[in-house]
LUMLO-574242 format. One line per field, with one value per residue (C-alpha): x, y, z. Coordinates in steps of 0.5 Angstrom, whole numbers. Layout:
c1 = X  ...
c2 = Y  ...
c3 = Z  ...
# end
This chain:
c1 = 15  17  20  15  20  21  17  12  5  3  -1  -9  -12  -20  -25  -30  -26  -21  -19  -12  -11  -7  -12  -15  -23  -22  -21  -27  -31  -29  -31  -38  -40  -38  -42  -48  -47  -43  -38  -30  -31  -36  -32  -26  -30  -32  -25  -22  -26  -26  -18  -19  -22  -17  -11  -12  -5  -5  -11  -18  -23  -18  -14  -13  -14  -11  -14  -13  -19  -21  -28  -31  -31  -26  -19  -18  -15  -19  -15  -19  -14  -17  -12  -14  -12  -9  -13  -14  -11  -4  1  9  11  8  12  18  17  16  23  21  25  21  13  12  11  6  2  -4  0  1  -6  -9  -17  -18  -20  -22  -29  -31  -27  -30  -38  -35  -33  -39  -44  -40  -39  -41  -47  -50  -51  -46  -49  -49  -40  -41  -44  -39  -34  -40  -41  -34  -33  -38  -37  -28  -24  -18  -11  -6  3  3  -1  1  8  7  3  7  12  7  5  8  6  -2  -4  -10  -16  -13  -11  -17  -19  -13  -10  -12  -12  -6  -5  -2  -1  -6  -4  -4  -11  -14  -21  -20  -27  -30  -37  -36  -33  -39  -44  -40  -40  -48  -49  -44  -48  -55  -52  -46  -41  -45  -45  -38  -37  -43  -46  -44  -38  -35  -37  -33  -27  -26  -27  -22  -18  -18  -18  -10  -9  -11  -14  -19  -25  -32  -31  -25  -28  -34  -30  -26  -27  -24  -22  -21  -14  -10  -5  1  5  12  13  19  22  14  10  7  8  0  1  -2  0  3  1  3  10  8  13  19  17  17  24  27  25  28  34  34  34  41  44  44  40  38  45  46  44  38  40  46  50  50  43  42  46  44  38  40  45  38  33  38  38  30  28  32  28  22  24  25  20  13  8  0  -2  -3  4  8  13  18  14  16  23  22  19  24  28  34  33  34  40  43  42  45  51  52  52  58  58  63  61  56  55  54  46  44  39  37  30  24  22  26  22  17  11  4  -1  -6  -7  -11  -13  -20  -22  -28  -32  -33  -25  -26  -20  -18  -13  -12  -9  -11  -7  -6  1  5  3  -3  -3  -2  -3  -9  -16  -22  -26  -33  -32  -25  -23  -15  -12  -8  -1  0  2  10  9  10  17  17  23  22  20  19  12  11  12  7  2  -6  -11  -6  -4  2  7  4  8  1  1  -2  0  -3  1  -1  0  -2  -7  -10  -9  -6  -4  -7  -1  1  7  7  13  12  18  19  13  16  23  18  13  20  24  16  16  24  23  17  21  28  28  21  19  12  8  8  15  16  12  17  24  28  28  33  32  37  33  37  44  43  42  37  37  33  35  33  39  45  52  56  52  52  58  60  56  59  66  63  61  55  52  48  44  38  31  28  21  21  20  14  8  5  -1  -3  -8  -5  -11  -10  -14  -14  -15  -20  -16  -14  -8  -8  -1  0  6  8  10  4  -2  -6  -8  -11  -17  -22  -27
c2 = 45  38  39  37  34  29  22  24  26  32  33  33  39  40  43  39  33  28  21  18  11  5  2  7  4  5  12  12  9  15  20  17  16  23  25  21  25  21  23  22  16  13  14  11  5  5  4  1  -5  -5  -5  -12  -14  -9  -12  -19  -19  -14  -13  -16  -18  -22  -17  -10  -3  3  9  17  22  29  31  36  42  40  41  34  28  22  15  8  1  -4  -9  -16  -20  -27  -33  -33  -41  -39  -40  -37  -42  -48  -45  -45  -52  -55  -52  -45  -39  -34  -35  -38  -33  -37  -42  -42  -40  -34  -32  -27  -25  -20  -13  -9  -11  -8  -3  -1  -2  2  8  8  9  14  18  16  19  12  6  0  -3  4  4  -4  -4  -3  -7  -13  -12  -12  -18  -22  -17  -18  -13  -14  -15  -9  -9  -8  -13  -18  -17  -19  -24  -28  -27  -29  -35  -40  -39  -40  -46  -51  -48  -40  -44  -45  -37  -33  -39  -38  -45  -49  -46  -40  -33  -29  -24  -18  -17  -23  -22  -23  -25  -27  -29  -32  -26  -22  -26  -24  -16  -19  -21  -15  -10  -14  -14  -11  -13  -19  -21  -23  -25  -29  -35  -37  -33  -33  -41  -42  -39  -41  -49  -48  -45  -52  -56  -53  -54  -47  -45  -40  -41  -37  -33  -30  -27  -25  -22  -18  -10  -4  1  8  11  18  19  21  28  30  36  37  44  47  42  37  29  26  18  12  9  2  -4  0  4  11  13  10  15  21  18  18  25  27  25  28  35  34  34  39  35  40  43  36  34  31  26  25  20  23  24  16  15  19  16  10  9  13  9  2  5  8  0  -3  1  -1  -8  -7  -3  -4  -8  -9  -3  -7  -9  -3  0  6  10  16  15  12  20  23  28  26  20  22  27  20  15  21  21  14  15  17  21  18  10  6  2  -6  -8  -6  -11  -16  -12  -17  -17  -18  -20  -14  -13  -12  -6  -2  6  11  18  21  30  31  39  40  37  32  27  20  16  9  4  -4  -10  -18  -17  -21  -22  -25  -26  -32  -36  -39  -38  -41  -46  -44  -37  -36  -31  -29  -30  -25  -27  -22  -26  -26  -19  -23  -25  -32  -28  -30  -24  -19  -14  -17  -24  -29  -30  -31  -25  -21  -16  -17  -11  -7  -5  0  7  12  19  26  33  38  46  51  47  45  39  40  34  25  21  15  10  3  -1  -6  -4  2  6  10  12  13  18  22  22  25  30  32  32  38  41  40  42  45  39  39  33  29  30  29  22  20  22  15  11  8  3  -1  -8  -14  -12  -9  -2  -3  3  4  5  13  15  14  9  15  15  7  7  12  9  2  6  8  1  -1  -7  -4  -8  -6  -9  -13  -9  -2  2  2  7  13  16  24  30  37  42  50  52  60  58  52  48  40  38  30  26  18  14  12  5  3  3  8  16  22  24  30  34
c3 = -33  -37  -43  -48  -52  -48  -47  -40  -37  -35  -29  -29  -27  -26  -19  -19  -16  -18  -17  -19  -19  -21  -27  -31  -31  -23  -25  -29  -24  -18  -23  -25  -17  -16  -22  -20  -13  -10  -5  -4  0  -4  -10  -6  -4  -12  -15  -9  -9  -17  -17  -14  -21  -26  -22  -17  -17  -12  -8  -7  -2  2  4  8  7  11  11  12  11  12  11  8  11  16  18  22  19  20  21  20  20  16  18  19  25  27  28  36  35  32  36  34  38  34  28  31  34  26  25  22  23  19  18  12  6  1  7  10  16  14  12  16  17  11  15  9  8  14  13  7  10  16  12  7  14  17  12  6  1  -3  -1  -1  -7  -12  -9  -11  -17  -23  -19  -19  -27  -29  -25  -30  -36  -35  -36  -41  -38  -37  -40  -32  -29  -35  -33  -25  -27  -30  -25  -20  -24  -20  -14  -14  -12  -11  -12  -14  -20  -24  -21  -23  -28  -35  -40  -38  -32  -35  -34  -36  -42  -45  -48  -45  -40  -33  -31  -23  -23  -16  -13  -17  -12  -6  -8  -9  -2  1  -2  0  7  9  13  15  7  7  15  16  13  6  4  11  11  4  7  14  11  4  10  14  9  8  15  18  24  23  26  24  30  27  21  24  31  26  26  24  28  29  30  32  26  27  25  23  20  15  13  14  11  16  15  17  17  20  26  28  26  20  18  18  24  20  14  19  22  15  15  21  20  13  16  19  12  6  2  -2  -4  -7  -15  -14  -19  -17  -12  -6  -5  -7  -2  5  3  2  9  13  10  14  20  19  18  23  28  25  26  33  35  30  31  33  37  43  42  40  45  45  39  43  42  35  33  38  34  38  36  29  31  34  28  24  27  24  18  14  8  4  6  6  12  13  13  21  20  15  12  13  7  0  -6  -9  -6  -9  -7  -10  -8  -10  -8  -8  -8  -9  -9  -2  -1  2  1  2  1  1  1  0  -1  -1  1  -4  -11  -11  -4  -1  -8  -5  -5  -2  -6  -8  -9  -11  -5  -6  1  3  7  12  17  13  17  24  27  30  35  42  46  40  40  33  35  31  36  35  35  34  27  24  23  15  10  7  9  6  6  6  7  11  11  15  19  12  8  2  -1  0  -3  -3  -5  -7  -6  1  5  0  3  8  3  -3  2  4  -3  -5  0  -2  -9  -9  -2  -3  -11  -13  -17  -19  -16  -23  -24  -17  -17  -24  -22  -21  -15  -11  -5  0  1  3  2  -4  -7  -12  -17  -22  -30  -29  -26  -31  -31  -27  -21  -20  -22  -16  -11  -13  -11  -3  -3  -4  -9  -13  -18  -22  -19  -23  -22  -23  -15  -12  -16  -14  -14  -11  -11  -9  -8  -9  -4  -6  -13  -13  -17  -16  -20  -20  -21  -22  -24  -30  -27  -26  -32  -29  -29  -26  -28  -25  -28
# end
């Protein structure tokens, strides 16, 4: 139990249902859409298409979702892969011949079809209770009523500021080309038609016609090569998850083009260390995980990619693998980068989780990538572009090579815990390459050290991203000073670590506890 003298929240407890989101409105929404009758995924349609609205700088339309779901009833875990694919004409080979070495972040290059709306039709027809147009409607009201701006989404905003250009600057800009601040409304009556139009027409509603026709054409207009064949062609798909169990509690994660396999190597290699004899705030700890999570990544850069792609996944899970890699690290000395990460600027995403009474249970996860996607949007109805296309390599050869009709490697995984054969717990960890540390650091702080879920979702987070060792202001001067002392650059990030959003189930009481992160501006919310 927290000590009630000190600044927190307490976790949310309730049993008809639950939902935990980043935006406090979304939150709301999964609750009435429970309430009028809905289930968890119309609720998790509901509120993840509205985080489009609360937060644009993290998620929209244009972008991709991944999604773990159980249904009611079911001790099964479902996977549906919500990512969009490269235009059929992109070509790796034409990037390296106009000189780049990376794909260009905030290009139109790096624009991937958005998958998430035919996600999104897809679950709400094969599982969902109400139809696409009650899960729509409160986002499509907000979008042309607006919704007053957050602290959160205030401060990415203006850290985003300078990259949104052409035409996303009369859509995401305020007067002056400004950020958009604290209080002020963001309203998005294009987008609001576009909902219309979905809710009216399914996936048909924004892959065809008009909607399809804006994109495609803003698209050519910077120079792309998308096709409306590539948006009509895009379908989601579902998959087998992937399990991983660590001491008792099983690890169920989404498989490639997504990084799950990356958290469950983390995991195995953390079980060759006495992890829970260590402070759970202290140096030692940061530091394994720090020195694991290297050679996690670098695994990840070398073996994840679209599924079609994806090679020697079989030996990534492998626990000798882990044994191996293990053995690697020294305990009193950080090693040199064995990679240089992929990605090294904070990445934006929303997350959220949905119970129900029946226990159906969704986790989700829905993204632009970058904040604010690739800074561009189409002209008429103002669709923010994701750029997860920056997901590709341009490396000759590689499975992840930059190529067309492809799905770039995914930072977003949504999680859930499994035990006894039951799901116990959908979570997720926001943070682009942070994911898969953030789903083994949650698991440890509630395993290793009896933490309860919200006080396992506050504890201070720590990362090795690019050469550095970010570490956030929760952990005192001694414990960066001693990591400083075993070699590394530790440096205090900018932006807080990622965000977490999680809803533990009892199934002998009935009882749902639901936990959200502090870092964001969202809560847990049941009833």
């Amino acid at each position: 139990m927290r000590d009630f003298h000190l600044p927190g929240r307490s976790a949310v407890y309730a049993t008809n249902g639950m939902c935990a989101t980043s935006h406090p409105l979304a939150a709301k929404t999964a609750l009435q859409i429970l309430e009028s009758g809905g289930n968890a995924v119309d609720a998790a349609i509901a509120a993840g298409v509205l985080l489009g609205i609360c937060e644009p700088q993290m998620t929209g339309i244009g972008g991709d979702c991944f999604v773990l779901l159980s249904p009611a009833g079911s001790e099964d875990v479902i996977a549906l892969n919500g990512s969009g694919r490269s235009p059929a004409r992109l070509s790796g080979a034409a990037l390296r011949d106009a000189g780049h070495v990376t794909v260009p972040r905030k290009s139109v290059d790096a624009i991937t079809v958005p998958g998430a709306i035919d996600a999104f039709c897809r679950l709400s027809k094969d599982y969902g209770k109400l139809s696409m147009g009650s899960c729509l409607a409160p986002a499509i009201y907000y979008a042309k009523a607006g919704i007053p701006v957050t602290p959160r989404t205030a401060f990415d905003w203006a850290i985003a500021e300078h990259t949104i250009q052409g035409d996303a600057q009369k859509y995401y800009l305020g007067a002056g080309k400004k950020a958009l601040t604290v209080g002020e409304m963001f309203i998005a009556p294009n987008q609001a038609q576009v909902l219309e139009r979905i809710a009216l027409e399914g996936r048909d509603g924004f892959y065809d016609g008009e909607v399809a026709e804006d994109m495609v054409a803003s698209l050519k207009a910077l120079g792309g090569s998308h096709t409306l064949d590539d948006f009509y062609n895009t379908a989601c798909e579902y998959t087998t998850p992937l399990m991983g169990d660590y001491k008792g509690t099983e690890l169920v994660e989404h498989p490639p083009n997504g990084q799950g396999a990356t958290a469950i190597l983390i995991n195995n290699m953390l079980m060759h260390f006495d992890i829970a004899d260590m402070d759970a705030l202290g140096s030692q700890r940061v530091h394994i995980e720090a020195e694991v999570a290297k050679l996690a990544y670098d695994a990840r850069n070398r073996v994840i990619a679209d599924p079609d792609q994806t090679a020697r996944l079989e030996h990534m899970l492998s626990h000798d693998t882990a044994a191996q890699l293990a053995k690697l690290i020294d305990p009193k000395r950080a090693m040199a980068d064995p990679v240089s990460l992929s990605e090294t600027v904070h990445k934006d995403t929303v997350y959220l989780t949905v119970v129900d009474k029946d226990l159906m249970s969704v986790s989700l996860i829905y993204s632009i990538y970058e904040s604010f996607g690739s800074g561009l949007a189409s002209s008429k109805f103002g669709i923010n572009f994701q750029n997860r296309g920056a997901g590709f390599t341009l490396e000759e050869g590689h499975p992840n090579e930059a190529a067309g009709g492809k799905r770039p490697m995914h930072t977003i995984i949504p999680g859930m815990l499994r035990k006894d054969g039951k799901v116990t717990m959908p979570f997720g960890v926001m943070g682009g390459s942070y994911q898969p540390s953030g789903h083994a650091r949650f698991m440890s702080n509630m395993i290793d050290f009896g933490m309860d879920s919200q006080t396992a979702i506050d504890a201070p987070r720590s990362f090795p991203d690019a050469g550095q060792l970010k570490v956030e202001r929760g952990y005192n001067d001694v414990v960066r000073a001693e990591l400083t002392e075993m070699g590394h650059d530790v440096v205090v990030p900018e932006v807080a670590i990622g965000g977490a959003q999680s809803i533990l189930i009892n199934h002998e009481t009935g009882v749902l506890e639901g936990a959200s992160d502090a870092r964001k501006d969202g809560c847990a919310l049941g009833y």
